[in-house]
C-alpha positions as semicolon CSV with decimal commas, in nm:
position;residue;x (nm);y (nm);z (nm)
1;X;8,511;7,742;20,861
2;X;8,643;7,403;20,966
3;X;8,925;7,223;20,754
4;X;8,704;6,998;20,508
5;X;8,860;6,791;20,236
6;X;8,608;6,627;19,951
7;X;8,705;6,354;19,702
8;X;8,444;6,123;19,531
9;X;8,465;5,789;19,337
10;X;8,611;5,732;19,017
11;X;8,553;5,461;18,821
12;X;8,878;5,274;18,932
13;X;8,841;5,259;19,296
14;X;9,026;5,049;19,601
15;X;8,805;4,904;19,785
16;X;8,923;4,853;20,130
17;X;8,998;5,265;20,097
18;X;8,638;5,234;20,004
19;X;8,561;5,072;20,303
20;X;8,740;5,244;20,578
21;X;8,565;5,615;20,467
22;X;8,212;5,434;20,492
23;X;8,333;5,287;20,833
24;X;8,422;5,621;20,936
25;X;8,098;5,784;20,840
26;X;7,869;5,534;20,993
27;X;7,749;5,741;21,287
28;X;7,701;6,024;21,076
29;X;7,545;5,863;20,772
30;X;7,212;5,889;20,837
31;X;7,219;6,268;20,958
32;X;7,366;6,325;20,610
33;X;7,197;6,053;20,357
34;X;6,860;6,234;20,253
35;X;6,923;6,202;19,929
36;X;7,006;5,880;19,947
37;X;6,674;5,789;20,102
38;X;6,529;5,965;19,834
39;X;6,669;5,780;19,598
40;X;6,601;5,445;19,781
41;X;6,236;5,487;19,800
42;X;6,187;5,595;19,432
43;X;6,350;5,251;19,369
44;X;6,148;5,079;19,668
45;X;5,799;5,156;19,496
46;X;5,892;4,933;19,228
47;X;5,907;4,637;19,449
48;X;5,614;4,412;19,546
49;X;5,424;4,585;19,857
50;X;5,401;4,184;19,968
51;X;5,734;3,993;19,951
52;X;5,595;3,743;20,227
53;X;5,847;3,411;20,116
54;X;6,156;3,637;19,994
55;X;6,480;3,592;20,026
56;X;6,598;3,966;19,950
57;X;6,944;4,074;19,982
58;X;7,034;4,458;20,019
59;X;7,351;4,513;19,819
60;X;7,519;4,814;19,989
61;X;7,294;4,792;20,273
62;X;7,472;5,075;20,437
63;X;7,251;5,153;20,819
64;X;7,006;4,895;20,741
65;X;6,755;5,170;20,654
66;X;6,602;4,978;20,306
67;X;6,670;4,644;20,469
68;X;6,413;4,766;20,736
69;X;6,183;4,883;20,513
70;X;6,190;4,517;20,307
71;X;6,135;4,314;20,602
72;X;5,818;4,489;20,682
73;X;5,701;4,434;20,332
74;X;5,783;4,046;20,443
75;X;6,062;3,963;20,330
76;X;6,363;3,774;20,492
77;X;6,635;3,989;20,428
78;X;7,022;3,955;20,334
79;X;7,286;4,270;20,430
80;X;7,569;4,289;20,282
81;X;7,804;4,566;20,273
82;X;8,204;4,661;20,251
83;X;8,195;4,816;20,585
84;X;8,144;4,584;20,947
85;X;8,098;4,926;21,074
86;X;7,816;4,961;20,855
87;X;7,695;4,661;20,929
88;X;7,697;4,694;21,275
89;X;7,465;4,957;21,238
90;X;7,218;4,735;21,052
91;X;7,226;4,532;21,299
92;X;7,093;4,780;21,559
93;X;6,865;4,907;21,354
94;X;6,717;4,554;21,230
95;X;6,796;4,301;21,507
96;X;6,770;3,960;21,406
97;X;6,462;3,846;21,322
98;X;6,438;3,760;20,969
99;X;6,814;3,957;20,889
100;X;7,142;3,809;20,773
101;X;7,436;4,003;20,773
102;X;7,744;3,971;20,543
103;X;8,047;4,178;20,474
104;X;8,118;4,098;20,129
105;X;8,168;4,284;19,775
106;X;7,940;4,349;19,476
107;X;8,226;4,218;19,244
108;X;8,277;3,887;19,418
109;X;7,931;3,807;19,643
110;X;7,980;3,575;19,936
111;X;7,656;3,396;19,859
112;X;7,574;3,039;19,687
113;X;7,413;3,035;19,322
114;X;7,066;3,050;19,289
115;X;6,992;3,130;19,651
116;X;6,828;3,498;19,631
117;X;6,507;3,587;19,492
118;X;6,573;3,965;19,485
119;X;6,804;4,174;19,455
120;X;6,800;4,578;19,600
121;X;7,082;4,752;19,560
122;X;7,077;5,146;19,560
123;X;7,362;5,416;19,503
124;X;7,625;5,116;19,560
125;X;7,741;5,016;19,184
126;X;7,936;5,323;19,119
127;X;8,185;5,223;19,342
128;X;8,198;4,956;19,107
129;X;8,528;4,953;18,822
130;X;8,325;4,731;18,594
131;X;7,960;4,706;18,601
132;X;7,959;4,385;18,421
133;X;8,105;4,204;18,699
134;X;7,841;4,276;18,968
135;X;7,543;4,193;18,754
136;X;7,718;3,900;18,673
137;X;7,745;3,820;19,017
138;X;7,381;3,941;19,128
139;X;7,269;3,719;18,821
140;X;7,444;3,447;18,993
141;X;7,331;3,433;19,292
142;X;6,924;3,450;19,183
143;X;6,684;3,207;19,148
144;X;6,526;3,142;18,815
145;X;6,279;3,408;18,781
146;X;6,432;3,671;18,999
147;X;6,513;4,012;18,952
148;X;6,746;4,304;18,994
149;X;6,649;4,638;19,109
150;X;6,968;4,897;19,155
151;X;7,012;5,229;19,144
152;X;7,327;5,395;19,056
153;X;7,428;5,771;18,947
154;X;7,569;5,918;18,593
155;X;7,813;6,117;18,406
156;X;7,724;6,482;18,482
157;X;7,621;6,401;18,846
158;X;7,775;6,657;19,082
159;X;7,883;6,881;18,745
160;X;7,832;7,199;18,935
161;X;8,074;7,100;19,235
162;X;8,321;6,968;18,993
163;X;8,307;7,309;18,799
164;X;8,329;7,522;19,066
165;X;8,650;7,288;19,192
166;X;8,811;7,384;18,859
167;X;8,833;7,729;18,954
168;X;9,001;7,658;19,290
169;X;9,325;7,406;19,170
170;X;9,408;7,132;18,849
171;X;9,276;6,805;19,018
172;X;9,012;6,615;19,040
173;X;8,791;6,603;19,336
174;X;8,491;6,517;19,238
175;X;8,462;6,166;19,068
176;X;8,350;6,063;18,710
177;X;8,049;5,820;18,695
178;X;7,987;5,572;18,413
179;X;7,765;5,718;18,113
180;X;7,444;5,560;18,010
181;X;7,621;5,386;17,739
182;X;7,836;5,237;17,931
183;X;7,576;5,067;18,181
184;X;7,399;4,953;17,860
185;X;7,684;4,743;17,778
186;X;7,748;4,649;18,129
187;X;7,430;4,497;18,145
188;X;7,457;4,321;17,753
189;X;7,804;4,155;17,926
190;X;7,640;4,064;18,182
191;X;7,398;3,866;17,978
192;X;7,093;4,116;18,138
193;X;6,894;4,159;17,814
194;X;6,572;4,227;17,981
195;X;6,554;4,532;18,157
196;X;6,382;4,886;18,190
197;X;6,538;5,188;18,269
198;X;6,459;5,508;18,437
199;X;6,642;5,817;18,414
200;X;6,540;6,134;18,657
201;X;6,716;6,451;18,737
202;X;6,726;6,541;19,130
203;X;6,839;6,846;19,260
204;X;6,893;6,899;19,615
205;X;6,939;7,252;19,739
206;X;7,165;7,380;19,956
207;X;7,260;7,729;20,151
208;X;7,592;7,682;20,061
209;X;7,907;7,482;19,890
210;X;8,001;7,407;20,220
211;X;7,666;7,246;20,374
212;X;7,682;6,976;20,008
213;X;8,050;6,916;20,136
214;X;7,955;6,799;20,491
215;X;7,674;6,589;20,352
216;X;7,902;6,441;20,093
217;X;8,170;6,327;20,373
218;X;7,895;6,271;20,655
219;X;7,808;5,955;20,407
220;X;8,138;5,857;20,385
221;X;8,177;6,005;20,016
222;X;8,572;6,082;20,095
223;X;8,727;5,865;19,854
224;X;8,907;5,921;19,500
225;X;9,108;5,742;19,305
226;X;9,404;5,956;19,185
227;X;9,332;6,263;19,391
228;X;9,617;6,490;19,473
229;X;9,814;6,420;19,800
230;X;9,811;6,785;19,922
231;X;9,556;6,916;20,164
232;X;9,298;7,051;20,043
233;X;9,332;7,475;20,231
234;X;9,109;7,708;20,366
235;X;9,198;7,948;20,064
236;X;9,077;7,675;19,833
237;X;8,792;7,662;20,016
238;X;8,671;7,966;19,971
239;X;8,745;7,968;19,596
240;X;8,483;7,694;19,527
241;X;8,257;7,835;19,781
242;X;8,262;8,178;19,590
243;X;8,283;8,014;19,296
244;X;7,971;7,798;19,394
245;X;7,745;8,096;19,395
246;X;7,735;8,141;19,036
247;X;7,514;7,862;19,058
248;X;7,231;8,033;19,325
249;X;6,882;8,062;19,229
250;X;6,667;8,352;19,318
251;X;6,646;8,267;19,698
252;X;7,008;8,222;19,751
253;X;7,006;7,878;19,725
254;X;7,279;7,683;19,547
255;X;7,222;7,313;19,328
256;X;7,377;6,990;19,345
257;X;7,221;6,794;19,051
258;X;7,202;6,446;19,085
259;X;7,125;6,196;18,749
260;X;7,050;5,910;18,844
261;X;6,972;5,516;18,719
262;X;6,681;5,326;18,867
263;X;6,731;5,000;18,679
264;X;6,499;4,681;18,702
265;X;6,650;4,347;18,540
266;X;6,425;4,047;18,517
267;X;6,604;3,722;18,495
């Protein structure tokens, strides 16, 4: 078994570190990002099927997958990630007919006020410190009348990797999300007042500890803040792995539960 070291985002995060693990993941993402998909299209069928006159802009565009997906709905369509590599691969995937590309952050958009009618952003805010800051800034930059779909994941996302990484050493590597509460008064900050949430569950099964781990750093999930500086062992390996399997179902199959935020804000 191959050397493989696994951190994930805590809620105080450095974002250029943020950006070079996405950068490094970018030929791999898509191999690795089924969930994410999953998650993207669950927040894709709220969104008009026409957006014919739209300015949308994909927060955290990633591959360009979503962005894609919007511009056949329509719409003209906005990237803007932390990563050029990431970029870069939008742009294959897209071209530019109808695309814009920007490398920018959620916490400080490079975009003029009132110049975006919607705004998609999924799994992107929890590398967010402060929640109230992007919506701020997504509120910003919208037109009167224009709203906010994002998707982001919660406190006990992951809980069965983090568990079974208690058993193998002291630190953390496997990073806390926000709680519900505390994207309810992110959004009250923010001045967001009308909004619906959804909250499902999503477990994705897995042969092993090991196969969630590649997915996690095939995405570019290799970050955390705080994380011890030793490597991360074989031995160690092995301990979450066997520790993982208290977790298998009847077929042998191990969880990683996901909860997740799919969060509409009308402006």
């Amino acid at each position: 078994m191959e050397q493989m070291i696994l951190d994930y985002p805590s809620l105080l995060v450095d974002k250029s570190a943020i950006a070079v693990a996405f950068g490094k993941a970018a030929d791999t993402y898509d191999s690795h990002a089924a969930f994410q998909r999953e998650v993207g299209a669950r927040l894709l069928k709220l969104l008009p099927e026409d957006m014919r006159g739209k300015t949308v802009l994909d927060l955290g565009c990633g591959t360009g997958y979503f962005a894609a997906l919007l511009r056949d709905r329509g719409a003209r369509v906005v990237c803007c990630d932390l990563s050029e590599k990431m970029l870069d691969k939008a742009r294959q995937r897209c071209g530019l007919t109808n695309m814009q590309y920007h490398q920018g952050d959620a916490e400080s958009l490079p975009f003029g006020d009132r110049s975006i009618d919607v705004v998609f952003s999924s799994l992107a805010l929890q590398w967010c410190n402060d929640l109230s800051g992007p919506l701020r800034e997504m509120r910003r930059v919208l037109k009167p009348d224009g709203t906010i779909y994002f998707s982001t994941l919660l406190d006990g996302s992951l809980h069965e990797l983090k568990q079974s990484w208690n058993v193998a050493d002291k630190y953390q590597h496997v990073n806390d999300f926000h709680t519900l509460d505390q994207i309810k008064i992110a959004l009250a900050q923010a001045g967001c007042h009308c909004h619906q949430l959804d909250l499902p569950t999503i477990t994705v099964w897995y042969d092993s500890a090991f196969s969630l781990m590649r997915d996690l750093k095939g995405i570019g999930a290799n970050y955390v803040s705080g994380r011890s500086n030793g490597l991360t062992n074989r031995s160690m390996l092995l301990k979450v792995e066997q520790a993982y399997r208290g977790f298998r179902n009847h077929q042998g199959l191990v969880p990683a539960t996901y909860q997740v935020c799919l969060g509409v804000i009308h402006i």
